[in-house]
GUSE-739784 format. One record per residue (C-alpha): residue in three letters; x, y, z. Coordinates in steps of 0.1 Angstrom, whole numbers, plus 2048, in hexadecimal, padded with zeros to 3 digits. Layout:
% residues N
ALAXYZ...
END
This chain:
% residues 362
UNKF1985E3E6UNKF2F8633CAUNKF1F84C3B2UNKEFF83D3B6UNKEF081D3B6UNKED281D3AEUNKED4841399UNKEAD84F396UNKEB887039FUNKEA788D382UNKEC6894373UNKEE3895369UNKEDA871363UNKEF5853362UNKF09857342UNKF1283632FUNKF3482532FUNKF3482E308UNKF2B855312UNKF4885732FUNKF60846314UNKF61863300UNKF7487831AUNKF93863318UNKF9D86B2F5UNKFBA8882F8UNKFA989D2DFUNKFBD8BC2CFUNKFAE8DF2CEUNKF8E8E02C1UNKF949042B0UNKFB28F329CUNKFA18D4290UNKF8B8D126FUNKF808AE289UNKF728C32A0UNKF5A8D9286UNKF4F8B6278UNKF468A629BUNKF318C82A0UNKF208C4282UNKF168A1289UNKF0C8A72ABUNKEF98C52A0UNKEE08AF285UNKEE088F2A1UNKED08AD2BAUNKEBE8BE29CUNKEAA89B29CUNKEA28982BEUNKE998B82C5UNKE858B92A1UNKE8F8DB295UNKEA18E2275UNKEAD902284UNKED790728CUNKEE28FD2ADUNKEF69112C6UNKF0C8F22D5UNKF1C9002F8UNKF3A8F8310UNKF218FB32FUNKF098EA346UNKEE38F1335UNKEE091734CUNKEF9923335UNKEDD92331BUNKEBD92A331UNKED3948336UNKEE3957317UNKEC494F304UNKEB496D31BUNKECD97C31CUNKED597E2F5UNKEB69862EAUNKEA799E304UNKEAA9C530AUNKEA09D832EUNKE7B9DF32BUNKE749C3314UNKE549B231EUNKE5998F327UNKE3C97632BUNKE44959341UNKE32935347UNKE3592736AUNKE27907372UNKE48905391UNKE6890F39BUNKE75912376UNKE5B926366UNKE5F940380UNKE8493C37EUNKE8594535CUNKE6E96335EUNKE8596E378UNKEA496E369UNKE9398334DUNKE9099936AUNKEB39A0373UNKEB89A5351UNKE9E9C4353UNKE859B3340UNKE649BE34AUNKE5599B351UNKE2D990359UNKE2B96A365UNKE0F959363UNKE0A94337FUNKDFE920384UNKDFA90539CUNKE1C8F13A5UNKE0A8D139EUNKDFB8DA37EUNKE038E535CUNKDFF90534BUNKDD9909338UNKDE0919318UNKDC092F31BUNKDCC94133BUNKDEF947327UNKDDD952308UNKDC996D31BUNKDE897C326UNKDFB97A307UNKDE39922F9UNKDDE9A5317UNKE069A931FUNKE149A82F7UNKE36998304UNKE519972E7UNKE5D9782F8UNKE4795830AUNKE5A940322UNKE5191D32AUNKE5F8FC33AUNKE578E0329UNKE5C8C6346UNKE5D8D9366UNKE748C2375UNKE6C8CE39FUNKE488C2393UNKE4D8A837FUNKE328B9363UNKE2F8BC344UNKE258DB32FUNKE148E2313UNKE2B8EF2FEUNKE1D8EA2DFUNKDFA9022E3UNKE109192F2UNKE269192D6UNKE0891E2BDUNKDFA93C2D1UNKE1D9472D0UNKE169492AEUNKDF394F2A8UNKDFC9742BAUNKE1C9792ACUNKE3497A2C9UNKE5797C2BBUNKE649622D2UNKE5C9432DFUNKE769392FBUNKE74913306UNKE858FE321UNKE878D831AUNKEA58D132DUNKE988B533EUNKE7D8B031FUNKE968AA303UNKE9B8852FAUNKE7D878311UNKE6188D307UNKE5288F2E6UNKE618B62D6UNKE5A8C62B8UNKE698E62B7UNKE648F0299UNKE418E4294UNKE378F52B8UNKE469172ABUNKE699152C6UNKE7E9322BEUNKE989262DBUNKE9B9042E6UNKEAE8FF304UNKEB98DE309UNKED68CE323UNKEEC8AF31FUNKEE589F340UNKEC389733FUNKEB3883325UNKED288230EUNKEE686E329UNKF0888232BUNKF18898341UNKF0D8BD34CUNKF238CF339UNKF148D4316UNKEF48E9310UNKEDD8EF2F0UNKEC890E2E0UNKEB89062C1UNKEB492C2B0UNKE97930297UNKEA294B278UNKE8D965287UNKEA19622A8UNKEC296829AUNKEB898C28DUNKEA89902AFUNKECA9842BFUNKEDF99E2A5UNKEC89B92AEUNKECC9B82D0UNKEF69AF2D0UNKEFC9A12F3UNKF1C9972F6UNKF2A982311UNKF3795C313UNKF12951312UNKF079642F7UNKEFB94F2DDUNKF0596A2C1UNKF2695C2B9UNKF169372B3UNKF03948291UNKF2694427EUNKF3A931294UNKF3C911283UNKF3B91E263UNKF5993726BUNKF6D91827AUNKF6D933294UNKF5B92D2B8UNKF569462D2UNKF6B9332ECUNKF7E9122EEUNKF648F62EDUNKF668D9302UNKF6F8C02E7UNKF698A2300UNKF498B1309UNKF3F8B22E1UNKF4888E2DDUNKF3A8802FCUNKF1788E2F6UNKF158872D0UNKF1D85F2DDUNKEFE86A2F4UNKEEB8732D4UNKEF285B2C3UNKEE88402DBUNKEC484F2DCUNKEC08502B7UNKEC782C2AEUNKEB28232CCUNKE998342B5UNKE8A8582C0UNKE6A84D2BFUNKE7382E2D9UNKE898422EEUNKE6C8552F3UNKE518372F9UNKE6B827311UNKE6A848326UNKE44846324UNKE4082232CUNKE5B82334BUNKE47844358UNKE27832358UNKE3281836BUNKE43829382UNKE2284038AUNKE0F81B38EUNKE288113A6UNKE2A82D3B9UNKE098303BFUNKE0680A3C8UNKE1C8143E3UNKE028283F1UNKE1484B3E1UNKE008663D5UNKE158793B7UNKE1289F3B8UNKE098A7393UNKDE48A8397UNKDE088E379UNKDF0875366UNKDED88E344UNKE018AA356UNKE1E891362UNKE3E88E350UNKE4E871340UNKE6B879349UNKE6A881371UNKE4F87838AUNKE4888E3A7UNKE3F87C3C8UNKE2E88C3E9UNKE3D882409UNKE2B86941CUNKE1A87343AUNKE3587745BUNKE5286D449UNKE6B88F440UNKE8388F41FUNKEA388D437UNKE9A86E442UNKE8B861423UNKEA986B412UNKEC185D427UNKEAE83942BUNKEAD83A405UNKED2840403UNKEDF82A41BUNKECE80E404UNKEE281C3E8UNKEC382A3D8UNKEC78543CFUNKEAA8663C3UNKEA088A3C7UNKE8C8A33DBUNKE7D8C63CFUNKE828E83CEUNKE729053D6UNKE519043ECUNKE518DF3E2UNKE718D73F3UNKE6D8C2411UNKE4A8B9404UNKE548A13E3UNKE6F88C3D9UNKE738883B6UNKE798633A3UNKE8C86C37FUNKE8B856369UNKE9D862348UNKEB385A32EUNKEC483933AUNKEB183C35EUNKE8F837344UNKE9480D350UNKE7D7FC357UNKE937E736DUNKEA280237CUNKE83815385UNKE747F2397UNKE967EB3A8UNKE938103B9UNKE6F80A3BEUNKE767E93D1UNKE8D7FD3ECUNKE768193EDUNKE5E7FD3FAUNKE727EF412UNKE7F813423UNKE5B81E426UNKE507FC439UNKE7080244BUNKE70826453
END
């Protein structure tokens, strides 16, 4: 399937006509243009709002592991003690990439189907004294939410330099404070929530993290080092993808006179409904309760005798696409995402309504 449908796969999401417009202007070079500096600085104060961080942006040619990378990467030594939070496939994901980069890393471990307690990660940030804590904000194999917030203030509370947060699939459905829960890197991706292609990603940098970043002096073409000065300088580390800039900055813009704060209720309202189908259906969702599940995914167990294959290929030859999981859960869970402009209410039913009908059928 090329194009889909019925799109409720969890990302990258179906970009808008307005957002796939942008790729058909023949822009210049960005490194020439004054154009180009003033599109950055607008896109960088639309994100700015939606992520809620008054901190400067790091704006990337690159799907969103170009800055789950080169965040670690630019702010980490070998033997550096790296805590990480894994509620799934990403949290331990993250805590191993710290690895190869000779981090030592403890990972505190918790149930797939569950989210991380902030009193099991407090006892081991004072046991382990980690300069840096990882976490995913919506572990998307899951379809959970964390709490990144009490994290963030234990962060603080026993001053660990860095606080290192994945809200890729968070950013744009999920209420995010970064600078009121204490982020120091931000990681955000433009084909989730945002509703644009995957080839744009985001790290907001608190003050202290850019000393951090000087300190340690990675350089590579995903070290975020060069972003410090870049727009000021006119100067950026390689050629940005102008289209790219202009296509998600149409993205941002479309969530913010929707209104943040009903962006964010529509993703809560379509979620919730989606769950009370689902189960209606006879499902049974794998986050062990409504409080852990995200808004903007929903994480489904596989009914009883029927395999993903064949689920997935009933599904697809009704022109409906959604996903399955990774990890331990793969074959176990399909996965229903519904973010960005998948966040529909008509959308999610019409889905629903040939889920219905393939598992009577199947």
């Amino acid at each position: 399937m090329e194009t889909y449908a019925i799109p409720l796969v969890p990302g990258p999401t179906t970009a808008p006509q307005t957002v796939r417009e942008a790729y058909l202007t023949d822009y210049g070079s960005a490194d020439l243009e004054p154009e180009y500096a003033g599109l950055y600085t607008c896109l960088q104060i639309r994100l700015q709002q939606i992520l809620g961080t008054g901190n400067q942006l790091a704006i990337m040619t690159g799907e969103s592991m170009l800055a789950l990378c080169g965040a670690l990467k630019s702010c980490l030594r070998p033997g550096e003690r790296v805590l990480a939070v894994s509620t799934g496939v990403f949290g331990a994901g993250v805590g191993d990439m710290a690895r190869q980069i000779g981090a030592e890393v403890e990972t505190v471990h918790f149930a797939f189907n569950a989210t991380a307690d902030p009193g099991r990660v407090e006892e081991a940030i004072r046991s382990f004294r980690p300069k840096l804590v990882t976490a995913i904000h919506c572990e998307t194999p899951s379809g959970t939410l964390n709490p990144v917030a009490e994290i963030g203030g234990l962060v603080r509370a026993y001053g660990v330099p860095l606080f290192y947060v994945d809200a890729v699939a968070s950013a744009g459905g999920a209420p995010l404070r970064v600078d009121d829960w204490g982020i120091d890197l931000c990681l955000a991706g433009s084909q989730k929530c945002l509703t644009a292609f995957p080839d744009m990603s985001i790290v907001s940098v608190s003050q202290r993290t850019w000393q951090i970043i000087d300190e340690v002096d990675y350089a590579g073409y995903d070290a975020l080092k060069p972003w410090r000065t870049a727009l000021a300088d006119r100067w950026f580390p390689y050629i940005p993808a102008w289209q790219s800039t202009a296509a998600l900055d149409v993205a941002c813009r479309l969530v913010l006179e929707e209104g943040l704060e009903a962006v964010i209720g529509r993703h809560a309202v379509v979620a919730a409904h989606c769950r009370q189908r689902l189960r209606a259906l006879g499902l049974d969702l794998l986050p062990a309760s409504d409080h852990d599940c995200s808004p903007t995914v929903t994480a489904v167990r596989m009914p009883e005798g029927i395999g993903w294959p064949a689920l997935d290929r009933a599904l697809r030859a009704r022109g409906l696409a959604v996903g399955g999981s990774l990890g331990p859960l793969a074959g176990s869970v399909f996965r229903i995402g519904h973010m960005g402009a998948q966040a529909s209410l008509a959308l999610v039913d019409r889905g629903l309504e040939v889920l219905q009908d393939v598992l009577q059928s199947i």
